[in-house]
C-alpha angles and dihedrals in degrees: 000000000000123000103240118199115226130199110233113219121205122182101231098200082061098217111225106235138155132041086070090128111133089254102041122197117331132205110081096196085057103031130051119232113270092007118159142187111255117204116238110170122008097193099258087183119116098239123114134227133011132058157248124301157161110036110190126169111235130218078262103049099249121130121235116197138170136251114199126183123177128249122035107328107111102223146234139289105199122193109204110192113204090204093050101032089216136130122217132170111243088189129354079195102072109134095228107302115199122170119022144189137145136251140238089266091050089262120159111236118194131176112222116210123186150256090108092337128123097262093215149072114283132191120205126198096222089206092057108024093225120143132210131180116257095190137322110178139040117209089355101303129104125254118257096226127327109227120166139356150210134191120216125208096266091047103254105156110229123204155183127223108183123131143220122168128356129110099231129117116273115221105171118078097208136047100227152167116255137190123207111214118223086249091065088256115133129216135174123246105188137335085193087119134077104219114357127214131131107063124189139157122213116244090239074055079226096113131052109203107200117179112219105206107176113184103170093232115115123156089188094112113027088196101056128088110274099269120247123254110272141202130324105198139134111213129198114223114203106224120222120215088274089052089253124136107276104179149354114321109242113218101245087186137357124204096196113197102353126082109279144219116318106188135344152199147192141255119213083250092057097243109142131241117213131177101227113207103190121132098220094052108007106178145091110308119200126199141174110239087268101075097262135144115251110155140339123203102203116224106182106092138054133212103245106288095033122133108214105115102191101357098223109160127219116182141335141195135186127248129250117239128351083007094056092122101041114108121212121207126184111210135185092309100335140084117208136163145228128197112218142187087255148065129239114239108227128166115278105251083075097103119210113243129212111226 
């Protein structure tokens, strides 16, 4: 298939759109009063389908996000720069790259799902734009779907497997967790879940958060029943010395019935951020590590003008810097931003930037 080049739109007098629910966002020691999300990139490509995905802060303070559409394009890269307010599309060939973040060497890692995507983990130099495999099979077998990612201290690269459309042959019984050694070796650090996404480690690296989204749809067997809808639920892992599960997982929230938490971050407090897809109450939803409700920042509807059609969020990430306490948010097609009372926790290789 052909590479195709695509313009990237950004509306320059930046509306100010969701967060216009009645009740707006709650939480007044994490959001600012009268805080709102500002819209930064609507996808302008001409690709169907899918969303937007991945946002992950860079060395340099830029954001890289993820477009995905269904079927067989293969999907965006986009670079937003806070200083420049532009969009640019750092690769339309990005097989379909899901969940992103970088590395200690300022190395762009991206988990590639499936339905013509790369099914692995992949590593760009963003300098060069070259791509290498980091890894795409444990114990000989393919992964299902990469999804999300986290980075320890000792740069061990976490990650989920689970997998949720896509016609290729699955190899791989579980949907696991996995760990990639320094060393390029993969283990597996628990199948205890049932579909695996959000992915987080605490700052202390005691404590492994995995997001358990469930949908029911799964096209891995055309033949079988369509498959019920399954657990929402974010787990807390306890992490061994060697960053290996080392206990029962306690339930930190349960969503019950409604669609749960996509992907997630940290605050520098440890509290969670979790994207919340529920119909009833989409938006960032913020919790202690107890499981408490702290804030939630509601995504679902638009100021007049906006272009958030159904306002489901994804992932987020906080800035570096002066942005440290800006809060980015991928929803539906779209990446906006919030700046809160707090600063994201990131690992600390992510240098802070002067603007």
């Amino acid at each position: 298939m052909s590479r195709r080049h695509f313009a990237v739109s950004m509306p320059l007098s930046i509306a100010l759109i969701a967060s216009a629910l009645a009740a707006g966002p709650t939480g007044e020691s994490i959001v600012p009063e009268g805080a709102k999300l500002e819209l930064l990139y609507t996808r302008t490509a001409d690709i169907e389908g899918g969303l937007t995905e991945g946002a992950a802060v860079a060395p340099d303070g830029s954001i890289y996000f993820t477009d995905i559409p269904l079927g067989e394009p293969s999907g965006l890269i986009v670079r937003f720069d806070p200083t420049t307010m532009k969009n640019s599309i750092f690769t339309d060939d990005s097989r379909k790259a899901n969940g992103l973040m970088f590395d200690a060497k300022g190395r762009l890692l991206a988990c590639e799902g499936s339905d013509h995507g790369g099914q692995c983990i992949s590593r760009w130099d963003v300098k060069t734009r070259k791509r290498e495999v980091v890894a795409d099979k444990y114990m000989g077998k393919r992964f299902n779907a990469p999804n999300d990612l986290a980075i320890d201290l000792k740069g061990r690269i976490y990650f989920t497997d689970p997998r949720y459309l896509g016609d290729e042959p699955r190899e791989l019984e579980q949907r696991a967790v996995y760990r990639i050694e320094t060393n390029g070796d993969v283990v597996e650090v628990t199948h205890d879940v049932e579909k695996p996404n959000g992915i987080a480690i605490s700052p202390d690296q005691k404590t492994l958060y995995v997001g358990d989204h469930n949908n029911g749809t799964d096209r891995i067997d055309p033949n079988a029943p369509p498959p019920e809808k399954g657990a929402m639920t974010i787990y807390a892992f306890p992490l061994g010395a060697d960053g290996l599960v080392a206990g029962a997982p306690k339930t930190v929230y349960d969503f019950g019935t409604e669609n749960g938490c996509d992907g997630m971050c940290l605050d520098v407090e440890g509290n969670l951020y979790l994207t919340s897809r529920g119909s009833k109450r989409p938006g960032v939803l913020v919790i202690s590590p107890e499981g408490k409700e702290v804030a939630h920042i509601p995504t679902n509807e638009a100021e007049p003008g906006g272009k958030l059609a159904e306002g489901l969020p994804s992932n987020c990430d906080f800035g570096i810097g002066k942005e440290s306490n800006m809060l980015y948010v991928t929803i539906d097609k779209s990446l906006c931003r919030i700046r809160l009372k707090v600063d994201g926790w990131h690992i600390p290789w992510a240098k802070s930037v002067e603007r």
